[in-house]
C-alpha positions in Angstrom: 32.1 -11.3 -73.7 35.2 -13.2 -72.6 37.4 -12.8 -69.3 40.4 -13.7 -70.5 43.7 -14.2 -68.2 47.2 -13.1 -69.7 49.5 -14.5 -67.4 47.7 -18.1 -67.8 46.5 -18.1 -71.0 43.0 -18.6 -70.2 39.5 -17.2 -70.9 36.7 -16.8 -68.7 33.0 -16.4 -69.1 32.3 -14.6 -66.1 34.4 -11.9 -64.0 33.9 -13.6 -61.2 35.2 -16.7 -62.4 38.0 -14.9 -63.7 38.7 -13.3 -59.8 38.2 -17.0 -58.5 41.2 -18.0 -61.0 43.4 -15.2 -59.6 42.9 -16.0 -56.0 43.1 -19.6 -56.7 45.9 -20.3 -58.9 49.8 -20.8 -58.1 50.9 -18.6 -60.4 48.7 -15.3 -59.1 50.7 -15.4 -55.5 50.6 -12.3 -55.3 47.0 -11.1 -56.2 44.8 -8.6 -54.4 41.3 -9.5 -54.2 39.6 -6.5 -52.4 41.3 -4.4 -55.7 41.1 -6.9 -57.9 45.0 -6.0 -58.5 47.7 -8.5 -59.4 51.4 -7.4 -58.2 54.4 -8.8 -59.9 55.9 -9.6 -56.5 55.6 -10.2 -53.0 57.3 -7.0 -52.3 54.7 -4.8 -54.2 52.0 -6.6 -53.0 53.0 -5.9 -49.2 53.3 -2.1 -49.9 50.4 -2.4 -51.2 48.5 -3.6 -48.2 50.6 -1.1 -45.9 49.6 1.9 -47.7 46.0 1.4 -49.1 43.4 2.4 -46.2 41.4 -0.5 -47.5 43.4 -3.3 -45.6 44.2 -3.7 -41.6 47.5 -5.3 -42.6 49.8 -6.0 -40.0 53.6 -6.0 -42.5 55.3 -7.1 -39.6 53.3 -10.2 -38.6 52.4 -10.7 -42.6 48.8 -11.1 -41.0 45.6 -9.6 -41.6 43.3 -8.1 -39.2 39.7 -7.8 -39.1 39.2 -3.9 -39.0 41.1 -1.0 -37.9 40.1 -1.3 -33.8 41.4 -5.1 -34.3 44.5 -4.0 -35.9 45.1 -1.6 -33.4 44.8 -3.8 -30.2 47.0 -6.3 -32.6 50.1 -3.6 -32.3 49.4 -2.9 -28.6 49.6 -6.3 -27.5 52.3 -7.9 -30.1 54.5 -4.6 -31.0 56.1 -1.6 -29.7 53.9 0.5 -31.0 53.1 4.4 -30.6 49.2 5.3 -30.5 49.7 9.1 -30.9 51.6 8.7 -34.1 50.6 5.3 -35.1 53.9 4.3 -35.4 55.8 0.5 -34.8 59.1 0.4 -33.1 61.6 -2.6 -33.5 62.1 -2.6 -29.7 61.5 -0.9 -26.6 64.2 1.4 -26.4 63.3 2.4 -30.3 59.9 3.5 -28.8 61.3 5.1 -25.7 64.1 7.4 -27.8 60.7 8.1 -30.2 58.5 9.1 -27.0 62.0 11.1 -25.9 62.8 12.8 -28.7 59.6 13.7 -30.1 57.7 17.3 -29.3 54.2 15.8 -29.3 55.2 13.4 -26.2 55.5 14.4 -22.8 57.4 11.6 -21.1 59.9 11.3 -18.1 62.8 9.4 -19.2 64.2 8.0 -15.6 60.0 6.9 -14.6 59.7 5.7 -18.3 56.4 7.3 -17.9 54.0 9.0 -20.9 52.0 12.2 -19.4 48.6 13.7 -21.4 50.3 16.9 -20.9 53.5 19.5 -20.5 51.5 20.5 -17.4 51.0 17.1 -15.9 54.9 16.1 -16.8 56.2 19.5 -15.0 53.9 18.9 -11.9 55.0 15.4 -11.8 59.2 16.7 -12.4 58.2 19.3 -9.6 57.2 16.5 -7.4 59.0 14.6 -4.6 59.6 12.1 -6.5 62.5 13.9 -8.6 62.5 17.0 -6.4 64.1 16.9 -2.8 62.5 18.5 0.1 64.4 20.9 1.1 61.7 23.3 2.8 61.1 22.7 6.5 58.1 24.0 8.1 59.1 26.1 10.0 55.9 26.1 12.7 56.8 25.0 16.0 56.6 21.5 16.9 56.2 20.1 13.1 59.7 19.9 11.1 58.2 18.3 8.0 59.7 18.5 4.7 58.4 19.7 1.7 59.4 20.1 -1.6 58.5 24.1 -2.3 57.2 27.0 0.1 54.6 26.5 -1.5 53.9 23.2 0.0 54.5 24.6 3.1 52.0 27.0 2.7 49.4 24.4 1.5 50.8 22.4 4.4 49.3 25.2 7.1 46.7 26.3 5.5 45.0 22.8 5.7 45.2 22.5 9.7 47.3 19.3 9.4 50.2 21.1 10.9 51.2 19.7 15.0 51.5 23.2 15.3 47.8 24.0 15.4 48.1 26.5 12.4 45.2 27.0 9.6 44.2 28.8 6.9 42.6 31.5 9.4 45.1 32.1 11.6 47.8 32.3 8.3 45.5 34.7 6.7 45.4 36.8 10.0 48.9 36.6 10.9 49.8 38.1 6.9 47.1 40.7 7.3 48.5 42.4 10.7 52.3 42.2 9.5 52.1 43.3 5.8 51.7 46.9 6.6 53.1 48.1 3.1 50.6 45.6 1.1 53.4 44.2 -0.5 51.5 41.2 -1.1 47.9 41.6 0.5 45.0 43.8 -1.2 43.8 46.7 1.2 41.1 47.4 -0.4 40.0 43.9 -0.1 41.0 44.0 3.4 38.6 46.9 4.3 35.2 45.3 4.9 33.8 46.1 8.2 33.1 44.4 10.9 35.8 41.8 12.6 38.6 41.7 9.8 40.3 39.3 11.7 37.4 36.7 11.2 37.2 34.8 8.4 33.4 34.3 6.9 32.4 30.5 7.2 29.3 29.7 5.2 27.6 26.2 5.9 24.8 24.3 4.2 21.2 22.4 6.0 18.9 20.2 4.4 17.2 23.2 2.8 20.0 23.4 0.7 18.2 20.3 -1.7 16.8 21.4 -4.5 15.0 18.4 -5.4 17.7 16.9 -7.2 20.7 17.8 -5.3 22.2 19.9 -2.7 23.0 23.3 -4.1 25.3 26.1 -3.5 24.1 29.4 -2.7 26.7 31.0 -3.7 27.7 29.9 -7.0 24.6 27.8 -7.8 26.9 24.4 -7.7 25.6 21.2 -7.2 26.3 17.9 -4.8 25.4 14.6 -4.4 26.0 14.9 -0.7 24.9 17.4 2.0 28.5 16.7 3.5 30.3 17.4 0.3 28.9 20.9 -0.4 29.7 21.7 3.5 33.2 21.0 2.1 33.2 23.0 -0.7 31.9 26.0 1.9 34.7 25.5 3.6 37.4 25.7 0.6 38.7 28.7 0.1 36.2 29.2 -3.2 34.4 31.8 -2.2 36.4 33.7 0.8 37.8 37.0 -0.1 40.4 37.7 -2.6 42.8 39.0 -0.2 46.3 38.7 -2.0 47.2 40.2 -5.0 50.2 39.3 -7.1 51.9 43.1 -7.4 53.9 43.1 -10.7 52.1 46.1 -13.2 50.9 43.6 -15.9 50.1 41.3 -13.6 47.8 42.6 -10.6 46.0 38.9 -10.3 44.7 37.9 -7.2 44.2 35.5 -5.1 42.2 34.0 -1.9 45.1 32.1 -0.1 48.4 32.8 0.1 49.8 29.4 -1.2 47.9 29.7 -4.3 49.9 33.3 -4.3 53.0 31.2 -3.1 52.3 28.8 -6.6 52.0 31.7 -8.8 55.1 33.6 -7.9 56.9 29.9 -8.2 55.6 29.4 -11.6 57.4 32.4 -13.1 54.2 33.1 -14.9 54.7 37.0 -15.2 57.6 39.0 -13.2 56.9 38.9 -10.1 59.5 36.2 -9.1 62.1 38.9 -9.9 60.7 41.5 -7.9 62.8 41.4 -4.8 60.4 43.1 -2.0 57.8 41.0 -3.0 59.5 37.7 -2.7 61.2 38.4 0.5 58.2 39.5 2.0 56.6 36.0 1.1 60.0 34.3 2.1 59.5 36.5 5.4 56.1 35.4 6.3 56.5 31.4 5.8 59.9 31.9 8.1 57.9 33.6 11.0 54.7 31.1 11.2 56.7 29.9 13.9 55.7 33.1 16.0 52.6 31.7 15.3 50.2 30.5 18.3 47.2 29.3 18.9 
């Protein structure tokens, strides 16, 4: 049985003489050997290596790669090229109008900077770096700038503030002026004993189980003694004392920033519901009144 070439005329005893030919010759420029296909021009031969999953063919650089992983570091370092959506851009600006304009990209235009998520691009939008800070802190002594209450808030309740303020003495100072509940939980506030003192938990050596230094509480582990004496002392497992008050709402909450957050976030209604924001307005304005 022959091989025989059309093009050239020629017969062949063996197919893979008859391959050799086609990859060989001048007049098969345009022959594929992985498909054993010849193209009648340059043009359908390059479509042909950009659409068939068989070749890492770069159309742009007219140069083939040695797998996929290859061809993909090719187009990161050489092109303007889009990961997500596998796509090559002629220029810069063609890839950041792409990463603008398409819903699968969360990107910030003026940092000219891709986020992994909507969530991570609004925190980073909510942030000082496009937000001002208009919020003072209002505690005596202090007069740092944030950019929400909430920050404020967060501000206090970590005991950075000159003013001597914590999470404690926030907590307490809520708990005797909210006498309508408007945003704390009486029922959680009902507990016996000392309601004014906040329950501290703290963690020995007994605390190692053998492998690492577990939580009591919540059965968490820790490489460090000293890092699960700081999760004790996060607000993690203090009472839920604030409650977010709209009807379909009711979550709540064991510090009042994280309160503070959720009203921000206009998760549910509560950001319209005027007693309740003023109250939390109130209290942040008189932390001044707030000594130690």
């Amino acid at each position: 049985m022959a091989y025989y070439c059309y093009d050239c005329d020629r017969p062949f005893k063996f197919f893979s003489a008859l391959q050799q030919h086609m990859r060989d010759s001048v007049n098969h420029p345009w022959y594929c050997a992985t498909h054993d296909a010849d193209f009648n021009s340059q043009v359908g031969l390059r479509e042909h290596l950009v659409q068939s999953p068989d070749h890492d063919y770069c159309q742009y650089c007219d140069i083939h790669c040695y797998d996929e992983e290859d061809l993909q570091m090719h187009f990161q370092e050489e092109h303007y090229w889009c990961s997500s959506c596998n796509k090559v851009f002629i220029n810069e600006k063609a890839l950041e109008e792409h990463y603008r304009q398409s819903p699968r990209h969360h990107y910030c235009v003026p940092c000219k900077h891709l986020f992994s998520s909507a969530n991570n691009l609004t925190a980073h939008l909510n942030s000082s770096i496009h937000t001002p800070k208009n919020y003072m802190c209002p505690a005596k002594g202090c007069g740092l700038k944030f950019v929400s209450q909430s920050a404020v808030v967060l501000h206090l309740e970590a005991g950075t503030c000159k003013s001597g303020i914590d999470r404690a003495k926030l907590n307490k100072f809520v708990r005797d002026n909210d006498r309508n509940n408007l945003i704390t939980d009486s029922s959680r506030l009902l507990t016996g004993g000392n309601p004014d003192r906040e329950v501290k938990h703290y963690a020995t050596d007994a605390a190692w189980n053998g492998y690492a230094y577990e939580c009591y509480l919540c059965y968490g582990t820790y490489r460090t003694l000293a890092a699960l004496n700081q999760h004790l002392a996060s607000p993690r497992h203090q009472e839920k004392i604030y409650i977010c008050r709209w009807e379909s709402c009711k979550t709540r909450f064991t510090t009042l920033s994280a309160l503070c957050q959720h009203i921000e976030s206009e998760r549910c209604g509560i950001s319209k519901f005027g007693p309740a924001r003023r109250a939390m307005d109130g209290f942040v304005r008189s932390t001044a009144r707030i000594t130690n």
